[in-house]
C-alpha positions, 0 to 999 in steps of 0.5 A: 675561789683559790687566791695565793696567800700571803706566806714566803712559799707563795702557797695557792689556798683558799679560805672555807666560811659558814655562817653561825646561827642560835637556834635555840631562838626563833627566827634562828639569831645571826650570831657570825661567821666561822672560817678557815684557811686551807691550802689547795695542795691539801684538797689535791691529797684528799681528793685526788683532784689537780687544783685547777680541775673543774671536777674538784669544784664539781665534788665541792658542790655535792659533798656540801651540806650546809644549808641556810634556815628559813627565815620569817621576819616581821618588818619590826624584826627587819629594822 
């Protein structure tokens, strides 16, 4: 969801998060989240998309990969 960051140009942006997982373990450890913030004008280029187009939301959507593990946790593990 694109909000105004808290910057003098009153820039539109949005912030891009994933969750970070060990996989060397099994069930996979939560290790955290990586993010970033990015402006709106910066996907607009990319794009070729207005920042408030349906369809720039549409290419998000299909352009994502991320995929979350699947996880099965015993009730010891879920404490």
């Amino acid at each position: 969801e694109p909000y105004e960051f808290n910057n003098p140009a009153g820039k539109i942006g949005t912030t891009v998060s994933a969750p970070v997982y060990d996989r060397s373990v099994k069930p996979p450890l939560f290790l955290g989240v990586v993010a970033i913030d990015l402006y709106m004008d910066t996907f607009e280029q990319v794009l070729g998309e207005g920042s408030t187009s349906s369809s720039m939301l549409q290419r998000f959507v299909q352009l994502s990969t991320a995929r979350c593990p699947k996880l099965a946790l015993t009730e010891c593990e879920l404490d």
